[in-house]
Backbone of each chain as ProteinMPNN parsed JSONL, in Angstrom:
{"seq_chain_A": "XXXXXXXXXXXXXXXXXXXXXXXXXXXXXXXXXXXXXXXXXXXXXXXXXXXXXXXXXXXXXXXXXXXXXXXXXXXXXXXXX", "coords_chain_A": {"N_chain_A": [[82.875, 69.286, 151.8], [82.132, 67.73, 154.761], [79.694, 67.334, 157.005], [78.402, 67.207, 160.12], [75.944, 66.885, 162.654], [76.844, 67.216, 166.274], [76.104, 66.492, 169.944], [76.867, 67.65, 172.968], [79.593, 65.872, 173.916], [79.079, 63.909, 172.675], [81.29, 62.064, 169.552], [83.424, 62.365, 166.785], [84.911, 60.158, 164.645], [88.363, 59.904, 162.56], [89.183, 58.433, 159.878], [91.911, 56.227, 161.177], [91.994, 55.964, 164.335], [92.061, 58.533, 164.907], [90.009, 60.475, 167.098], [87.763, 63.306, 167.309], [85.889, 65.475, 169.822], [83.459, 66.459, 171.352], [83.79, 68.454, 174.313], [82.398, 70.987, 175.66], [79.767, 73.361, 174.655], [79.618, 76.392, 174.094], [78.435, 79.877, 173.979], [79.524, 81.272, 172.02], [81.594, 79.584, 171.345], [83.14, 76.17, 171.011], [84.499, 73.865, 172.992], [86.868, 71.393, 171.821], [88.069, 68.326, 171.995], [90.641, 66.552, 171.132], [91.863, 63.378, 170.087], [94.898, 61.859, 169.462], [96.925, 59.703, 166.919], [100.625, 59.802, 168.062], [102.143, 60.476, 165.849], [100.726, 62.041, 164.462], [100.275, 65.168, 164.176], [98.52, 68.4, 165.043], [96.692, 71.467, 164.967], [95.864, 74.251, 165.735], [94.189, 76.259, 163.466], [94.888, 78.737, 162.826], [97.055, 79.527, 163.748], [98.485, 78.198, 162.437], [98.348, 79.133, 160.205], [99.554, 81.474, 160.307], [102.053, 80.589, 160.919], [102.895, 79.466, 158.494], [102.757, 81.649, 156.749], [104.58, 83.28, 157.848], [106.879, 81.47, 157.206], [106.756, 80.862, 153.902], [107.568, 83.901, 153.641], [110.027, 84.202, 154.547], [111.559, 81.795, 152.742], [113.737, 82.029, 150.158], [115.913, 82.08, 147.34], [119.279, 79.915, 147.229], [121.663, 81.866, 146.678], [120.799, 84.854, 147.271], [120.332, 84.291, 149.794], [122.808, 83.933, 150.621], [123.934, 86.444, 150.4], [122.502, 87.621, 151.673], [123.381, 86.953, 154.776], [125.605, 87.486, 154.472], [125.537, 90.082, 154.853], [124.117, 90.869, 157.586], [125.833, 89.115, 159.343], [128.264, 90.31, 160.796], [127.279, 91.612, 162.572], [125.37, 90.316, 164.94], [124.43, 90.694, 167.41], [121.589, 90.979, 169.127], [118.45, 92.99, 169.073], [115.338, 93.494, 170.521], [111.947, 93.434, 169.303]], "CA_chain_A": [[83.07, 69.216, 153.257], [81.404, 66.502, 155.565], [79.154, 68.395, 158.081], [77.81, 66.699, 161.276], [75.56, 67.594, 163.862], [77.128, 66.792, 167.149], [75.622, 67.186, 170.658], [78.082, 67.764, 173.977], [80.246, 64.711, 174.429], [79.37, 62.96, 171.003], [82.388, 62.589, 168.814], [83.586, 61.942, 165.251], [86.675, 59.606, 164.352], [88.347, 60.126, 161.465], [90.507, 57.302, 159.611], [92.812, 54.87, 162.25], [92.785, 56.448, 165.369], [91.52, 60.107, 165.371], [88.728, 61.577, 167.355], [87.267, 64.512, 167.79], [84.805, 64.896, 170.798], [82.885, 67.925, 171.742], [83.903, 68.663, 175.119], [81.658, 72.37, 175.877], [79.66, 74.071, 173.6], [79.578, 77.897, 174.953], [77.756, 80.469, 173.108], [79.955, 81.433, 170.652], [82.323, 78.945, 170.728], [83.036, 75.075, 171.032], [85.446, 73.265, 172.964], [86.873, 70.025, 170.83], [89.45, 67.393, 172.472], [91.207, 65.627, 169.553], [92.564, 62.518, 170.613], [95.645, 61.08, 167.699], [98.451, 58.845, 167.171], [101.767, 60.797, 168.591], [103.114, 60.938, 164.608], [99.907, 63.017, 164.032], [100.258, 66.962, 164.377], [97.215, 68.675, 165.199], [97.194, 72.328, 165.419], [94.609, 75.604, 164.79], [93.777, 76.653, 161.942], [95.018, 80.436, 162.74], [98.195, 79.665, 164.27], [99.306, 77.048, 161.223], [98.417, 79.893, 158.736], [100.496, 82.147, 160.761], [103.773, 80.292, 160.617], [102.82, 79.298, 157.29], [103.151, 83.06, 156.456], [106.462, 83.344, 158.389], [107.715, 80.273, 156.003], [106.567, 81.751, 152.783], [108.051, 85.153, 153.457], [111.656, 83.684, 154.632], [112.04, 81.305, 151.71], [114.373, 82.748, 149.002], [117.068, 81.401, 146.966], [120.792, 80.128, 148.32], [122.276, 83.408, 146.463], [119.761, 85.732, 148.415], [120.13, 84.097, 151.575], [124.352, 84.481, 151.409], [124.164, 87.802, 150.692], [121.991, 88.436, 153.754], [123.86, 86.125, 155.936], [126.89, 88.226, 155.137], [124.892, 91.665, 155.611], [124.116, 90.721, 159.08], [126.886, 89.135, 159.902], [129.064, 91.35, 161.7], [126.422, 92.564, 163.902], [124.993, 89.551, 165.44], [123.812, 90.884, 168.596], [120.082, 91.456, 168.37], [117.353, 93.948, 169.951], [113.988, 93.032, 170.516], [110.978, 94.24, 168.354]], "C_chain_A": [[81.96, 68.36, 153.874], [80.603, 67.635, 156.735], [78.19, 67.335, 159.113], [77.35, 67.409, 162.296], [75.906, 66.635, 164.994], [76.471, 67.432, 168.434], [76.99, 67.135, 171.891], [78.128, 66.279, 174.068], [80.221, 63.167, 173.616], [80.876, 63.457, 170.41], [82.024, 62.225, 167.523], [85.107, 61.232, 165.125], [86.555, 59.609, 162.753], [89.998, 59.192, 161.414], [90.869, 56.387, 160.827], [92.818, 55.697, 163.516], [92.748, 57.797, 165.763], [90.339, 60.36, 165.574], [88.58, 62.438, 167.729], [85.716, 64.465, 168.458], [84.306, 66.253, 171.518], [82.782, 67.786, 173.371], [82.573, 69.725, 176.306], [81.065, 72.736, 175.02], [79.43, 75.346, 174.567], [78.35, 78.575, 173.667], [78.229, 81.123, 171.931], [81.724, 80.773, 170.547], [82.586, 77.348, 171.759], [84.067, 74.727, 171.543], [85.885, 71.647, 172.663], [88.198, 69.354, 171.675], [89.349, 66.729, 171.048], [92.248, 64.723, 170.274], [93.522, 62.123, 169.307], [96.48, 60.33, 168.016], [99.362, 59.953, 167.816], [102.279, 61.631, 167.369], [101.537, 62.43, 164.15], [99.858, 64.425, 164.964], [98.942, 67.528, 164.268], [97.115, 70.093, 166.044], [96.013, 73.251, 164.991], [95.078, 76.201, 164.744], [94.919, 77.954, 162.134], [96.201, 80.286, 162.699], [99.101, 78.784, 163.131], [99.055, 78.008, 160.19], [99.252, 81.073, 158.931], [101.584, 81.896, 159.969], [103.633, 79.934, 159.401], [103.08, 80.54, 156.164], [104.292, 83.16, 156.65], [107.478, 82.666, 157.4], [108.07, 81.142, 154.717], [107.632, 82.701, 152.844], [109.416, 85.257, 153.574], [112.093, 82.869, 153.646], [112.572, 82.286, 150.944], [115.692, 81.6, 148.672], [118.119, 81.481, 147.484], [121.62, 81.496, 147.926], [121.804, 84.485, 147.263], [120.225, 85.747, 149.842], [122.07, 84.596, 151.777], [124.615, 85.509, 151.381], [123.527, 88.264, 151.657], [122.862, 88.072, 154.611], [125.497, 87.566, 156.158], [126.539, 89.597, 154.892], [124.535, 91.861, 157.269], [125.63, 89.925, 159.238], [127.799, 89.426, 160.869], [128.17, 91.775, 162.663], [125.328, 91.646, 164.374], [124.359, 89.742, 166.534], [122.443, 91.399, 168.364], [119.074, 92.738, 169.527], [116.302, 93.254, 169.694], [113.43, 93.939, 169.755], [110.926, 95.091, 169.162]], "O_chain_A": [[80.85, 68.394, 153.344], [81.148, 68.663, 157.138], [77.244, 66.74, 158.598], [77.958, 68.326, 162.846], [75.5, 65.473, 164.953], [76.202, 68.633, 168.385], [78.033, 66.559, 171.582], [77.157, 65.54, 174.233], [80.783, 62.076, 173.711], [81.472, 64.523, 170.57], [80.919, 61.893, 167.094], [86.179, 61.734, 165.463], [85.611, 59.466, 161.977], [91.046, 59.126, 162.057], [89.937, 55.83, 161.407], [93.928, 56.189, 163.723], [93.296, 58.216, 166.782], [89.523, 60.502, 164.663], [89.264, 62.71, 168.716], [84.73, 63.852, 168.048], [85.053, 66.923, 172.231], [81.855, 67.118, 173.828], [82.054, 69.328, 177.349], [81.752, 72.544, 174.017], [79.076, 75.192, 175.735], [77.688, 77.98, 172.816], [77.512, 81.479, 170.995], [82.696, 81.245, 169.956], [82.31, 77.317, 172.959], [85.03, 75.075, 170.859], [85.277, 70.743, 173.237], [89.215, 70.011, 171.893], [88.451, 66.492, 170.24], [93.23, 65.133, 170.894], [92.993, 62.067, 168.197], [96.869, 60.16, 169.171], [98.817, 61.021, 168.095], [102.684, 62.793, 167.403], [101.701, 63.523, 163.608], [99.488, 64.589, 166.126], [98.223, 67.114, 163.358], [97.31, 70.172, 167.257], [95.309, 73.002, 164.013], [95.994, 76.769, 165.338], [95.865, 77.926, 161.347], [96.769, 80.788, 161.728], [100.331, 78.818, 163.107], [99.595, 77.72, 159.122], [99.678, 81.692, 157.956], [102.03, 82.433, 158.954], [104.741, 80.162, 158.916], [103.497, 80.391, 155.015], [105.115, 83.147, 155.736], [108.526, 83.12, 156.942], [109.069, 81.815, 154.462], [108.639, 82.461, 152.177], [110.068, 86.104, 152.963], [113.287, 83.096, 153.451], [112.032, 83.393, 150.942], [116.213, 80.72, 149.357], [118.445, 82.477, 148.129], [122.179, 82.14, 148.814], [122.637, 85.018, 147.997], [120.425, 86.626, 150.681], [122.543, 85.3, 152.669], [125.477, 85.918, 152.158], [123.881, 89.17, 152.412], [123.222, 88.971, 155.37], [126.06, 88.149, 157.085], [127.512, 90.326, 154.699], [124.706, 92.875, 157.946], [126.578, 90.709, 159.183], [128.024, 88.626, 161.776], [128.607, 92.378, 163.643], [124.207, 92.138, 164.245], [123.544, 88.851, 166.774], [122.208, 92.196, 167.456], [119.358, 93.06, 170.681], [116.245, 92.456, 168.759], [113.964, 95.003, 169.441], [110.244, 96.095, 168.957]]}, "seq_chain_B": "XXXXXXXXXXXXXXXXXXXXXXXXXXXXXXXXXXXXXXXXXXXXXXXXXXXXXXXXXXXXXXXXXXXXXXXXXXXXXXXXXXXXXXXXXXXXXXXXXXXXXXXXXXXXXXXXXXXXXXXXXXXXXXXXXXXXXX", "coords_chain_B": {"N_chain_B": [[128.025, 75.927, 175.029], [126.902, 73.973, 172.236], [126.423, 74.584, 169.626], [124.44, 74.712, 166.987], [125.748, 74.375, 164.353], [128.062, 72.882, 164.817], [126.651, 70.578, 165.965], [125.737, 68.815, 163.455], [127.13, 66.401, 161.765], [130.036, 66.464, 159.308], [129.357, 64.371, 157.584], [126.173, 64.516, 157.489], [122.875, 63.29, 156.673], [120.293, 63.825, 154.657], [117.664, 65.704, 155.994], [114.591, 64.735, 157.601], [111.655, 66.143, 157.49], [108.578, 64.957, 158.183], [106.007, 65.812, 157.724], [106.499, 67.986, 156.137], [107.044, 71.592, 155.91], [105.474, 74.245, 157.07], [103.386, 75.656, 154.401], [104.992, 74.431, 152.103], [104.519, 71.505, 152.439], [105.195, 70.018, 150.72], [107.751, 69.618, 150.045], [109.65, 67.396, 151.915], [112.126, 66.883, 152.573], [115.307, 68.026, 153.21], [118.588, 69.945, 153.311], [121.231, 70.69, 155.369], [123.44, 73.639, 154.654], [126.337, 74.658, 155.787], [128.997, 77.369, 156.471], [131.953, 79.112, 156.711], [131.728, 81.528, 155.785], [129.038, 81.791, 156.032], [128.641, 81.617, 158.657], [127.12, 83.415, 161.919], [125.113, 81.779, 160.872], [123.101, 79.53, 158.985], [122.064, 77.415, 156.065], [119.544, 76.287, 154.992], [118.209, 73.829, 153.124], [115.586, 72.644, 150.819], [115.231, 69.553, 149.238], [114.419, 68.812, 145.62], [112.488, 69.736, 142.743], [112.132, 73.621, 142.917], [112.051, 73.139, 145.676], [112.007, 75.492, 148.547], [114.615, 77.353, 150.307], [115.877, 78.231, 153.446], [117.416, 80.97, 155.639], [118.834, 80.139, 158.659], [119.181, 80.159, 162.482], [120.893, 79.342, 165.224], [118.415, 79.587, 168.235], [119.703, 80.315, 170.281], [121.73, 81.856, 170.034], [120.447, 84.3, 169.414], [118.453, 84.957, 171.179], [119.723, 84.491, 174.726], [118.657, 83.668, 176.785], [116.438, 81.72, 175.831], [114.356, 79.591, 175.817], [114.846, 76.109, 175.248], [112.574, 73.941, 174.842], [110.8, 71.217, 174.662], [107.642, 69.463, 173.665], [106.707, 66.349, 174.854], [105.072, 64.955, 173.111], [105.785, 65.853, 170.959], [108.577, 65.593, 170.957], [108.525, 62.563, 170.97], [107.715, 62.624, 168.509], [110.159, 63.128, 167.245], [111.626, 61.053, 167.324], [113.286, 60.156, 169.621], [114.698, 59.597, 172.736], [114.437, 61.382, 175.891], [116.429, 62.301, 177.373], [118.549, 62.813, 175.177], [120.515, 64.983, 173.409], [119.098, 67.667, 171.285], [119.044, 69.7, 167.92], [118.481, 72.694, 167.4], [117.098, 75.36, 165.436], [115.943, 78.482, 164.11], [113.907, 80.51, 161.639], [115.184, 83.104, 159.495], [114.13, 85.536, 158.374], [114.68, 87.813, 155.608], [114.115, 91.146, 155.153], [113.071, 94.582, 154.701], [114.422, 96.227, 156.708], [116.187, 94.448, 157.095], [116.719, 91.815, 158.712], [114.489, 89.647, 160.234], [113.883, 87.017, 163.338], [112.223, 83.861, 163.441], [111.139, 83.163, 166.128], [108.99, 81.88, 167.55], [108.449, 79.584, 166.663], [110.094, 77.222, 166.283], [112.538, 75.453, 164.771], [113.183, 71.602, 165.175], [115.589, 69.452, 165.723], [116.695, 66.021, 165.246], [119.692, 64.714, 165.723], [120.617, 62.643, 165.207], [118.788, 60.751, 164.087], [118.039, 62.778, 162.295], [115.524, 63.177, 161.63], [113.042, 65.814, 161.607], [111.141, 68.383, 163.078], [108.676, 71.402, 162.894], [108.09, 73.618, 165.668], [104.942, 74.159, 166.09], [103.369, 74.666, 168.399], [104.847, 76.652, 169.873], [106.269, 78.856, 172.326], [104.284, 81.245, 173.097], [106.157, 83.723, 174.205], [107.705, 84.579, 172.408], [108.241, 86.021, 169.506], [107.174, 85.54, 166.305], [108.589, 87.756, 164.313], [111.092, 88.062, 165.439], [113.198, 90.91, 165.644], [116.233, 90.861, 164.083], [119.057, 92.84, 165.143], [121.23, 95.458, 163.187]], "CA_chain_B": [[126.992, 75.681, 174.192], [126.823, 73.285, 171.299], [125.675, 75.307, 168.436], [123.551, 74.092, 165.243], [126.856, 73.976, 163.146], [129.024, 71.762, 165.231], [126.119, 69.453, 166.062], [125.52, 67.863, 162.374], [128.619, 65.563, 160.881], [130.109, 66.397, 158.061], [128.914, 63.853, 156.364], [124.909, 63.857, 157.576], [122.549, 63.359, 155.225], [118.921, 65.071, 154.393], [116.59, 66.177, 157.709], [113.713, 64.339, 156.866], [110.704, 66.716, 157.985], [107.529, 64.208, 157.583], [105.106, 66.464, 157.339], [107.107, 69.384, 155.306], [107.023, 72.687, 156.697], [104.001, 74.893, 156.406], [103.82, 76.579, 153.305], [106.057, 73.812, 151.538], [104.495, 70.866, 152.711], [105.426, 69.072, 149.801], [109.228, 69.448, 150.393], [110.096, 66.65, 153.434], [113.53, 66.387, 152.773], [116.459, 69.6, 153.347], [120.243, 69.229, 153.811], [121.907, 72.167, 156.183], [125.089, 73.668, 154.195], [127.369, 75.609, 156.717], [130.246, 77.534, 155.587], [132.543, 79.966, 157.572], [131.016, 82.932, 155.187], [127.583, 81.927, 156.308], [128.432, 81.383, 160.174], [126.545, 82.299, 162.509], [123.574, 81.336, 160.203], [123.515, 78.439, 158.703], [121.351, 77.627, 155.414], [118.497, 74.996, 154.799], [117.96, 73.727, 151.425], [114.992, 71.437, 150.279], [115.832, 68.832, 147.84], [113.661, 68.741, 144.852], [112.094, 71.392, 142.13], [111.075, 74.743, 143.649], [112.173, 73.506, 147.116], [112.537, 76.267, 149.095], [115.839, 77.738, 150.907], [116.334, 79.342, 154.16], [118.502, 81.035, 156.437], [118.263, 79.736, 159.986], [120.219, 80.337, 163.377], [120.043, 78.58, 166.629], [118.134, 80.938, 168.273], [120.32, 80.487, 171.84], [122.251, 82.614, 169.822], [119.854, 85.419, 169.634], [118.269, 85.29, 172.909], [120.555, 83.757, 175.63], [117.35, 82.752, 177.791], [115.891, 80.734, 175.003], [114.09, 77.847, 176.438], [114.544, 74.87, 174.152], [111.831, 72.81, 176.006], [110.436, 70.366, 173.382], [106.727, 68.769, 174.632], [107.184, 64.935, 175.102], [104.586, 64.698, 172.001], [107.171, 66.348, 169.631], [109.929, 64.547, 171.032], [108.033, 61.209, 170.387], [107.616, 62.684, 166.987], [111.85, 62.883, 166.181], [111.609, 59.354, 167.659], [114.402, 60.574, 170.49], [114.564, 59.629, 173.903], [114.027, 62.447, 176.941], [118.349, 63.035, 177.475], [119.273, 63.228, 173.612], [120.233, 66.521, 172.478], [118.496, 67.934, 169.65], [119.477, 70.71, 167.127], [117.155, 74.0, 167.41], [117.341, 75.912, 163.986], [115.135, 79.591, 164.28], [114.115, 80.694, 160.526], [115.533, 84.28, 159.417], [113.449, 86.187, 157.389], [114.852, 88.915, 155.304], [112.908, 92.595, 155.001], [114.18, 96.009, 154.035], [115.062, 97.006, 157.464], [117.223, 93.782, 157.773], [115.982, 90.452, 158.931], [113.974, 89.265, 161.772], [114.242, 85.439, 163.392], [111.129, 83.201, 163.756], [111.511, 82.514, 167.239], [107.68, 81.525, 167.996], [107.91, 78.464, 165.836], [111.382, 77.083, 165.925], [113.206, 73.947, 163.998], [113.766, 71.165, 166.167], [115.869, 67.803, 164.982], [117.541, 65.335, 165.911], [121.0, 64.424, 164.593], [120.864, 61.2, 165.049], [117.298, 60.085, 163.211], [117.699, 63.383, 161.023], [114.244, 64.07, 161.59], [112.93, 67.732, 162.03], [109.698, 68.838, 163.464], [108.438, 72.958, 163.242], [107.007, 73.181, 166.672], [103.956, 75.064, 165.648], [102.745, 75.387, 169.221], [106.293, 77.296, 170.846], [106.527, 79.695, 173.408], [104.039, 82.658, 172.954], [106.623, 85.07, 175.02], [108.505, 85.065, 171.481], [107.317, 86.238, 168.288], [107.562, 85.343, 164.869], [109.621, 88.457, 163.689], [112.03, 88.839, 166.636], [114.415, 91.658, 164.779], [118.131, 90.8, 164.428], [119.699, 94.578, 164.75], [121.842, 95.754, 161.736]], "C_chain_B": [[127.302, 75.319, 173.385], [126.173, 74.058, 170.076], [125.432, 74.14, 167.526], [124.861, 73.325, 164.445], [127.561, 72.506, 163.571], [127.836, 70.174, 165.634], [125.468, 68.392, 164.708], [126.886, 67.491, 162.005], [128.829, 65.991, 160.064], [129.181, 65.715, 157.24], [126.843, 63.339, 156.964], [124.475, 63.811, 156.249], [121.431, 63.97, 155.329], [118.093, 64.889, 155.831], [115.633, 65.753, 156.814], [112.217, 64.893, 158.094], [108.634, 65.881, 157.201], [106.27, 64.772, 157.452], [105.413, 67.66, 156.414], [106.96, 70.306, 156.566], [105.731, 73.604, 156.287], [104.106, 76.047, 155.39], [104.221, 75.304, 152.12], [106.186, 72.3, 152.385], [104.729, 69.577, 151.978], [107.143, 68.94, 149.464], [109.239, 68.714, 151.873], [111.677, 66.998, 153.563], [114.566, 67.688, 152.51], [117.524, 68.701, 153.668], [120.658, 70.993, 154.416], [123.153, 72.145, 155.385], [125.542, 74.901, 155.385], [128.694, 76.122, 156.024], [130.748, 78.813, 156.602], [131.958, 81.627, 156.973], [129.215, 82.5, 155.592], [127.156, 82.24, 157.94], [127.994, 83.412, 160.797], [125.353, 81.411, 162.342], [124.282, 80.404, 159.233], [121.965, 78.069, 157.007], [120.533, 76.162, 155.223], [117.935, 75.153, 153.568], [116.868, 72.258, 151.403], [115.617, 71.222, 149.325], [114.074, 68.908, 147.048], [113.486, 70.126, 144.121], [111.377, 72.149, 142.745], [111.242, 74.42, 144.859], [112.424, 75.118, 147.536], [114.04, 76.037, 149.865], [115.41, 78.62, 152.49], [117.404, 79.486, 154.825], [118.413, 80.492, 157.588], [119.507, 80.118, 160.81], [119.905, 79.735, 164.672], [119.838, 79.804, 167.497], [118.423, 81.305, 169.499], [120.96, 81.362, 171.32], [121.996, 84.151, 169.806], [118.931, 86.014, 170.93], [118.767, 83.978, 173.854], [119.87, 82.598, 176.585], [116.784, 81.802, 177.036], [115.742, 79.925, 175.523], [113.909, 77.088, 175.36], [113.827, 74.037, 174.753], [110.834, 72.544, 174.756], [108.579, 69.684, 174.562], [107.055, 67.306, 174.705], [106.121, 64.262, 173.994], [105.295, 64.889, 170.676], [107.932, 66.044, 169.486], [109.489, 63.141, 170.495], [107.955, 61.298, 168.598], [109.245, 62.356, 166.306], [111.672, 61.478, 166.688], [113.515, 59.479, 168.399], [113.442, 60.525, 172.041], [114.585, 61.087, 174.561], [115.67, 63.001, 176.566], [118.903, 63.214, 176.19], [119.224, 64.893, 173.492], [119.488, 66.689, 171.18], [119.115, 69.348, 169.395], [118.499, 71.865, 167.368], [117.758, 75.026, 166.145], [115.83, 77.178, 164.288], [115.238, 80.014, 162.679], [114.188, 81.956, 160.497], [114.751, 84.53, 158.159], [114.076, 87.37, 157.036], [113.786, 89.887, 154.564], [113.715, 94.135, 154.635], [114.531, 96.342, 154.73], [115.906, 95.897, 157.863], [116.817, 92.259, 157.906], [115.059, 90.348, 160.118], [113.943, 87.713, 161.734], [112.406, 84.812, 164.151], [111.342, 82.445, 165.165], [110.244, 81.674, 168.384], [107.676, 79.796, 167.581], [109.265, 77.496, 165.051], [111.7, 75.266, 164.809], [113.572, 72.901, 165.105], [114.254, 69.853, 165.105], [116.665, 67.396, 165.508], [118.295, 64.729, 164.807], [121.155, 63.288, 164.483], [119.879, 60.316, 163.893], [117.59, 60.89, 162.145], [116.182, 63.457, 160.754], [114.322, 65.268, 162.432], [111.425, 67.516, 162.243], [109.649, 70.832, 163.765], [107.669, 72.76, 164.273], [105.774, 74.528, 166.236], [103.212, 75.629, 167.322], [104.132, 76.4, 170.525], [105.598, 78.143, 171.697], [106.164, 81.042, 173.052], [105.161, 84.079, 173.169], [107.244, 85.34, 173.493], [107.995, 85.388, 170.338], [107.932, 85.78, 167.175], [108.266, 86.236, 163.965], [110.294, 88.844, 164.496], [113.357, 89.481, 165.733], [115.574, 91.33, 165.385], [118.415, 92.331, 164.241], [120.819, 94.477, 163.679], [122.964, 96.274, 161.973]], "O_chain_B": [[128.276, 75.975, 173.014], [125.021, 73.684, 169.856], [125.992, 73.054, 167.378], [124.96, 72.158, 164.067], [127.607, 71.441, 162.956], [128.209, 69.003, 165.566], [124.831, 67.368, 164.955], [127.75, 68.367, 161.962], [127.781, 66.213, 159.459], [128.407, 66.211, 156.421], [126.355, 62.214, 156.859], [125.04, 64.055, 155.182], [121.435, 64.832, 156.208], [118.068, 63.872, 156.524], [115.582, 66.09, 155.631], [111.859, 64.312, 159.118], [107.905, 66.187, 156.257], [105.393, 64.037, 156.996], [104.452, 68.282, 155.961], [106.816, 70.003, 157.751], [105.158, 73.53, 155.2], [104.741, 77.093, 155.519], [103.517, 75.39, 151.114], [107.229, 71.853, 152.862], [104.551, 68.431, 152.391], [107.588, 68.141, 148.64], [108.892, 69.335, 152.878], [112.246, 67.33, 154.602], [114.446, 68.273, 151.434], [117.603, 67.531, 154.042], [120.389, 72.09, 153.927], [123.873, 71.152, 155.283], [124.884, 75.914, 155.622], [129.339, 75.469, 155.203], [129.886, 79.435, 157.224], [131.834, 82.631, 157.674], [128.323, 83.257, 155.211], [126.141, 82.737, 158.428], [128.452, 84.41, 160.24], [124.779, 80.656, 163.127], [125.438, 80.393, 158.811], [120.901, 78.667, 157.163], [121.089, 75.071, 155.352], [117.385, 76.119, 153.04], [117.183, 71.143, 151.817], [116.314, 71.959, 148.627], [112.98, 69.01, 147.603], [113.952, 71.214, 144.461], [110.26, 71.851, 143.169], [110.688, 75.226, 145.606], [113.039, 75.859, 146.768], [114.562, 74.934, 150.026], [114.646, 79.585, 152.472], [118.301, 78.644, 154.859], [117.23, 80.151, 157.561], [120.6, 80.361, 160.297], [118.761, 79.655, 165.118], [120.61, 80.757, 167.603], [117.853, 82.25, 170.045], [121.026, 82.236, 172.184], [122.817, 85.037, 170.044], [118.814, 87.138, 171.416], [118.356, 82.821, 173.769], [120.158, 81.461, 176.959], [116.564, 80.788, 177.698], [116.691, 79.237, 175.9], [112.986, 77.273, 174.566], [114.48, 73.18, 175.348], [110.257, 73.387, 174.069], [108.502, 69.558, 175.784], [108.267, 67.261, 174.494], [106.214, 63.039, 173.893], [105.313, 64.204, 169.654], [108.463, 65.955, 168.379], [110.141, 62.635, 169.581], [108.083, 60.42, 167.745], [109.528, 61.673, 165.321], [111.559, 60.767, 165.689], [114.563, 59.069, 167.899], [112.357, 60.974, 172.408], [114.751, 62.018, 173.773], [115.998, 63.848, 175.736], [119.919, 63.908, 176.184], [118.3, 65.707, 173.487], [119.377, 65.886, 170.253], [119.587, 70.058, 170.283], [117.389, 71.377, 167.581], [118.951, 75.331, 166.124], [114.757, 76.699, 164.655], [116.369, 79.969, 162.195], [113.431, 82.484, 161.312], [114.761, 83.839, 157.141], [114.174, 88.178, 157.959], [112.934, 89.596, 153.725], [114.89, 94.393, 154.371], [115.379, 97.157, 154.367], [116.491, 96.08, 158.931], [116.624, 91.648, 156.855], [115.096, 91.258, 160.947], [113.959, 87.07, 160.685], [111.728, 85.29, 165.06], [111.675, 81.262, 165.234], [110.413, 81.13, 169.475], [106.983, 78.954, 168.152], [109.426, 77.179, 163.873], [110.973, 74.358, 164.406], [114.296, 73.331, 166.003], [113.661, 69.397, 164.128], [117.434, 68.03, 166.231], [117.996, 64.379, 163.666], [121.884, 62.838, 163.599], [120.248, 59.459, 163.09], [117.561, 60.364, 161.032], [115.744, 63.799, 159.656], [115.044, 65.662, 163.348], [110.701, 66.678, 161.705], [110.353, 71.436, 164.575], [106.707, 71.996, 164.211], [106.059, 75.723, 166.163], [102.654, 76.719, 167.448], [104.046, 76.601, 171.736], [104.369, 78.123, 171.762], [106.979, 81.918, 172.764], [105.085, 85.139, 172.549], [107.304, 86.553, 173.288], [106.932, 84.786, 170.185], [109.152, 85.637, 167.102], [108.62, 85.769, 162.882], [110.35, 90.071, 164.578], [114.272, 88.81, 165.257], [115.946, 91.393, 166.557], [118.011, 92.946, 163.254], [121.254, 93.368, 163.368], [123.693, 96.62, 161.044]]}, "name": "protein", "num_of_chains": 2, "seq": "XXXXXXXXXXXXXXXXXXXXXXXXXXXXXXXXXXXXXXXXXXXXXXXXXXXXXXXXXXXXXXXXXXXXXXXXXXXXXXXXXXXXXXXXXXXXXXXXXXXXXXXXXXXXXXXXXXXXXXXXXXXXXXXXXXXXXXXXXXXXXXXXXXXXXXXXXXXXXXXXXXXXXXXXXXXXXXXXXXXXXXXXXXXXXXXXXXXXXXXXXXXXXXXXXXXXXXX"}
């Protein structure tokens, strides 16, 4: 891992076209603007290991999935958590 | 309403997701199979070994209010103008009490390009296991 000391309103670019630019530093935590191309996705950390969980746990094979599809089925109308 | 099913051609060809999906970022490329025993869910298949599979549903289907409101960074991503429709695909997770639908972090694509984008930053009000009832 690359480690830089940055002070408020220094940045870091990384590759063609991405920087990151220390906006705030607070006391226990940092706010970062990330400037990118449009094709570049740029998301935290927490919330990409989230849905990355969600993924995982819904993958299964096409046999799997048609026997769920036609276990729900019939009862399409949903309730909330 | 235009559902998921009726908005791909017969004959499209693979959703080309350029970043993968998280988890399975090394699968870009899925093909949706639909079939009257699958409706109203619809199934997403990577191509390649060990792709993954899922179920998916457009998720106007499961809540009526569903805002499909795309940011104008994500849209630039399918490479689709503002007025194009796009597809919305919600992933179904099955669990022992049934399924629940990923409605935090939906599928978006466009039928025309056949690119897909997971919007990773959606609409807190919804969660990532919104239960389908049984």
């Amino acid at each position: 891992m690359l480690v830089f000391t940055r002070k408020l309103d220094e940045a870091i670019v990384i590759g063609d076209g991405v920087e990151v630019r220390v906006l705030r530093v607070g006391r226990d935590s940092v706010r970062l603007g990330v400037t990118a191309p449009m094709q570049v996705a740029v998301h935290r950390r927490e919330v990409y290991d989230q849905i990355k969980a969600a993924n995982l746990a819904a993958a299964a094979d096409p046999e799997a999935l048609g026997r769920l599809a036609a276990r729900l089925r019939p009862r399409s109308p949903v309730e909330s958590r | 309403m235009t559902t998921a099913t009726q908005s791909f051609p017969p004959d499209a060809g693979a959703i080309t997701f350029a970043d993968g999906l998280p988890g399975f970022e090394a699968c870009r490329h899925y093909v949706v199979m639909a079939s009257p025993a699958l409706e109203p869910f619809l199934c997403l298949q990577g191509l390649g070994d060990g792709a993954p599979s899922f179920l998916a549903i457009d998720p106007r289907l499961v809540v009526d209010s569903y805002p499909c409101a795309i940011r104008p960074t994500d849209r630039s991503r399918l490479d689709t103008p503002a007025d194009r429709p796009l597809v919305w695909l919600a992933i179904v997770s099955p669990n022992a009490e049934g399924a629940t639908v990923n409605l935090r972090a939906p599928l978006v694509i466009n039928p025309e390009t056949m690119r897909g984008v997971q919007l990773l930053d959606g609409d807190d009000a919804y969660p990532l296991d919104y239960r389908l009832q049984k």
